[in-house]
C-alpha positions, -999 to 999 in steps of 0.1 A, spaced: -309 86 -676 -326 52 -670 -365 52 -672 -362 35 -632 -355 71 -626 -378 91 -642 -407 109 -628 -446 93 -629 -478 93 -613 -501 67 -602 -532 84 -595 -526 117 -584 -496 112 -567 -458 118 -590 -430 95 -581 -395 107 -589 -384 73 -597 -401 34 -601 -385 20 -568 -405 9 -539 -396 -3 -505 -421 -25 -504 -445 -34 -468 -421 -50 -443 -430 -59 -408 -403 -40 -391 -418 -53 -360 -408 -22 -338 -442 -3 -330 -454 -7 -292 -472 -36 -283 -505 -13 -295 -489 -6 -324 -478 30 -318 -448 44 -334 -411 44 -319 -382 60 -324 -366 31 -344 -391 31 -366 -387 71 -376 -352 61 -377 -362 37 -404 -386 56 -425 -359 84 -424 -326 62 -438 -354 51 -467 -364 83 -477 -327 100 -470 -319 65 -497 -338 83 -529 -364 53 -522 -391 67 -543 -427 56 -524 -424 37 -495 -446 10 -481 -451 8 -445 -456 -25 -429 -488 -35 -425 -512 -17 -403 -541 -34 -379 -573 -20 -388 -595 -31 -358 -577 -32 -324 -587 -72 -312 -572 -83 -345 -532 -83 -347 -514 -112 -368 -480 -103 -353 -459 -79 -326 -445 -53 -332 -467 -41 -362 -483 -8 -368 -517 0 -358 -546 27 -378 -572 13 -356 -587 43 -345 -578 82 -344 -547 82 -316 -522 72 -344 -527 106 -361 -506 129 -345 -477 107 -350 -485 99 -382 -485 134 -392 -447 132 -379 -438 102 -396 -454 116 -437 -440 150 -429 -405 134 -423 -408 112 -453 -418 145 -476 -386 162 -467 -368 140 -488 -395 143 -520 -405 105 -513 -440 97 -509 -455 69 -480 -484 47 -483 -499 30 -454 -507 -11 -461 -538 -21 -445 -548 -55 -438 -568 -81 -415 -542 -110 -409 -569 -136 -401 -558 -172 -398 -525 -164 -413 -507 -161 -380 -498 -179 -348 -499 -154 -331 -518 -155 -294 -541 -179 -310 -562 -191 -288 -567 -155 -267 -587 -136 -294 -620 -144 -323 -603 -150 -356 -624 -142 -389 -622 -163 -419 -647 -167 -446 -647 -203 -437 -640 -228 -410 -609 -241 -430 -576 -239 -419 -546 -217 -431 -521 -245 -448 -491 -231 -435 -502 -222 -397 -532 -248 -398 -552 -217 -378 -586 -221 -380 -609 -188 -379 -647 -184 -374 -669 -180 -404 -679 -146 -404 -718 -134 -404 -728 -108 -424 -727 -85 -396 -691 -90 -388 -682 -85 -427 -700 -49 -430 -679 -44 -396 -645 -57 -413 -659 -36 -448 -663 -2 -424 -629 -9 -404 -608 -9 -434 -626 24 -448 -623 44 -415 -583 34 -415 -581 43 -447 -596 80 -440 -571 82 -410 -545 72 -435 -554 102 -453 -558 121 -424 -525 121 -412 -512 128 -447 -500 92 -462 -504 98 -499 -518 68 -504 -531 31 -487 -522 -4 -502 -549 -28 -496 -537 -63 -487 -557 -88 -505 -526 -109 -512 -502 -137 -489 -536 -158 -473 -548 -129 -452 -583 -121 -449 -587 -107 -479 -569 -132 -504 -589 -159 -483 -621 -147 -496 -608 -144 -533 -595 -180 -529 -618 -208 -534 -599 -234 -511 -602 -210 -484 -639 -199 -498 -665 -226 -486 -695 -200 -484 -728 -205 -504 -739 -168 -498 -730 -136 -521 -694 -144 -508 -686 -176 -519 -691 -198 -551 -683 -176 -584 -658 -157 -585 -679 -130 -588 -693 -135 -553 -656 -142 -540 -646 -110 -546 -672 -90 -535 -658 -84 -502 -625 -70 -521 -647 -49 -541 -666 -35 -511 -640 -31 -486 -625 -6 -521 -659 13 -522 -661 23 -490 -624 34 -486 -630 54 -518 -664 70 -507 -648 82 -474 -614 98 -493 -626 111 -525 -614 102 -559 -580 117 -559 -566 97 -532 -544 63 -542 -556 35 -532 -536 5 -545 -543 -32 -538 -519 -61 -535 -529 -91 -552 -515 -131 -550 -505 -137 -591 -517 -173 -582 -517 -195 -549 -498 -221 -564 -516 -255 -553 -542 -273 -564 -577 -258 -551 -565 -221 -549 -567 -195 -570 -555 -194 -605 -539 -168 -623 -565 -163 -646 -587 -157 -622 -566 -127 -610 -564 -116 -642 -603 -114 -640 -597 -95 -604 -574 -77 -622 -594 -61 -647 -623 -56 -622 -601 -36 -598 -598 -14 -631 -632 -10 -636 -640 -1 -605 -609 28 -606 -578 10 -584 -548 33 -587 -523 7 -591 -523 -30 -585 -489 -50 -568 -486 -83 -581 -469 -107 -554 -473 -148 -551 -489 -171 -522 -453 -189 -513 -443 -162 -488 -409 -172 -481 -409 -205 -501 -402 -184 -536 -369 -189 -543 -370 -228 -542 -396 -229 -570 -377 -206 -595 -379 -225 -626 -409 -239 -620 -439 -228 -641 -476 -225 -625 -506 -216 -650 -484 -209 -680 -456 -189 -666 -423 -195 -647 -411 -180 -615 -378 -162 -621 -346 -156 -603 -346 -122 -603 -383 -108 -596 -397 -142 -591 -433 -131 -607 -425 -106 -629 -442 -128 -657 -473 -126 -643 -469 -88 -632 -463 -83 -672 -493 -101 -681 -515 -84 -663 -501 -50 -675 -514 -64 -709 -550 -62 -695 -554 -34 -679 -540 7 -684 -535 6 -644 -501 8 -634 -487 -28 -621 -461 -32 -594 -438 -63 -588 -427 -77 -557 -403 -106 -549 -369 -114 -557 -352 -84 -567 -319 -72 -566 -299 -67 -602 -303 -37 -612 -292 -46 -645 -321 -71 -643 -343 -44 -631 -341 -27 -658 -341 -51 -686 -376 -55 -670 -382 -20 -670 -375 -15 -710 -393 -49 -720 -422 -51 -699 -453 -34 -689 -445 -35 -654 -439 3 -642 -426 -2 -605 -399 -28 -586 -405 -33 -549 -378 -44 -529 -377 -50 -494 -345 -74 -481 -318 -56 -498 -328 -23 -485 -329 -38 -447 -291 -45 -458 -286 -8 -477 -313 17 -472 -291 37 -495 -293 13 -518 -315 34 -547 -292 68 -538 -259 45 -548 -279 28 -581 -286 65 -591 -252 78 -585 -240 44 -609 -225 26 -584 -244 -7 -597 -222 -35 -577 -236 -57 -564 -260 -56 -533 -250 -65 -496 -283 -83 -490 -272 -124 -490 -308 -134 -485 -303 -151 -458 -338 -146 -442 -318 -136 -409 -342 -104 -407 -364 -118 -380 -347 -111 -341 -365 -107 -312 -354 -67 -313 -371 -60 -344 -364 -72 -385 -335 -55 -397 -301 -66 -418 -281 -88 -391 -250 -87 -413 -248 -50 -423 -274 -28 -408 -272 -34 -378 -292 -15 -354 -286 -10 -313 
């Protein structure tokens, strides 16, 4: 049988094969972010689909602070209960469910205007050109704590692990990136400084949840422009994350949405690709460090999927489109029917009733 479905662990939780779902906004929570119907129905068609650890969509960790509707909240201790629903429907089927958490910050439009938006600097987000206050030291230690109390409700309510979002110009990524990092206190200015707040927001979470909970981190391989961050400069984050005990890292890009017209074009010494558009950089990384390294982005060829699998150091493939089109998708691959995937990318996903497949899953 293929390696992609063989059994592993990262940290101490076993996967029964190396396919993610990776965080998608589903963009069917409550306006405060509590779970719906829909959404079980979602979880439940990934985890009936052999979809080995699923990625929620990403989760608000301080009520005031919401990048976009419809996502899922873990802002305080009323998201429990249904939680506990949600992890004990995904265990049924022997897949496991992480919980994404993440501070959206000036990456959003969002009711701008209506609510304080942190930042690390008064410099706005290139795509949205949202500006954000410069946050005091005060309101970092309160960011630091927030992300460390959702993580214990994460592990509270039986997720088997949290993703933290450090990647796609979010908070997080903003701090790591020295375009975005103007600060000349023990934030800004090295890179050591710039990802102290990564490194902290990490030690709390771990301190409240013990060692033997997964916490993995999702990185941007590179922000591809001049002025961001560079790949080797992940590569550094990389092998501090490492250090510090990160279960697993997922390497995605800064060019959310924008990938698949720049595959062919090389940034810091490798090329985006066609199929799992920064694998090359997720495999580069896995030369550094004995953590186990995820890629995102582009993928869909299972053939191709595996190649990677058998000639690279990457351990796990997260999709995310082509299940919206085939939550089955992984069951089918398993059972060796490898033609080829509904999912046309055509980015239709987005509809005022929620993201889902227009074309083949269709949802009432």
């Amino acid at each position: 049988m293929s390696i992609l479905f063989s059994p592993s662990r990262i940290g101490g939780m076993t996967l029964k094969n190396r396919f993610v779902r990776s965080a998608t906004w589903e963009n069917l929570a409550t306006e405060d972010g509590h779970m719906t119907e829909k959404l079980y129905d979602v979880y439940r068609e990934l985890a009936e689909g052999e979809v080995g650890l699923i990625v929620t969509g990403y989760a608000n960790i301080v009520e005031e602070e919401k990048p976009n509707a419809g996502m899922m909240g873990m802002y305080n201790d009323s998201f429990i209960d249904e939680y506990q629903k949600l992890t004990s429907i995904v265990h049924q089927y022997d897949a496991k469910i992480v919980m994404q958490l993440a501070y959206g910050g000036t990456k959003t439009t969002f009711n701008v205007g209506e609510r304080v938006i942190f930042a690390p600097s008064e410099v706005a987000e290139r795509g949205t050109q949202t500006l954000g206050k410069a946050m005091t030291q005060q309101e970092v230690d309160y960011i630091v704590e927030a992300f460390a109390l959702a993580t214990k409700r994460a592990q509270d309510s039986g997720f088997d692990g949290v993703e933290i979002h450090a990647a796609h110009t979010y908070l997080i990524n903003q701090f790591l990136s020295p375009y975005y990092n103007r600060r000349d206190d023990q934030y800004g200015g090295s890179l050591e400084n710039r990802m102290r707040f990564l490194i902290e927001i990490y030690q709390a979470c771990r301190a409240l949840v013990g060692n033997d909970f997964p916490i993995l981190v999702k990185l941007t391989a590179s922000e591809f422009f001049a002025g961001g961050a560079t790949f080797d400069e992940t590569r550094v984050i990389c092998k501090k994350l490492e250090q510090i005990g990160v279960d697993a890292i997922i390497v995605s890009g800064n060019i959310h949405g924008n990938a698949s017209s720049l595959v062919g074009e090389s940034f810091d010494g490798f090329t985006l690709q066609q199929e799992g558009y920064f694998h090359e950089y997720g495999h580069a990384i896995s030369q550094d460090v004995n953590v186990p390294i995820i890629t995102v982005g582009g993928l869909s060829d299972i053939h191709a999927i595996e190649e990677m699998a058998e000639n690279t150091g990457i351990g796990y493939f997260a999709l995310s489109r082509p299940l919206l089109a085939e939550p089955d998708l992984i069951k089918r691959w398993k059972e060796g029917q490898r033609d080829e995937v509904d999912c046309e990318r055509c980015s239709k996903c987005r509809t005022k009733r929620g993201n889902f497949c227009v074309v083949y899953n269709k949802r009432k």
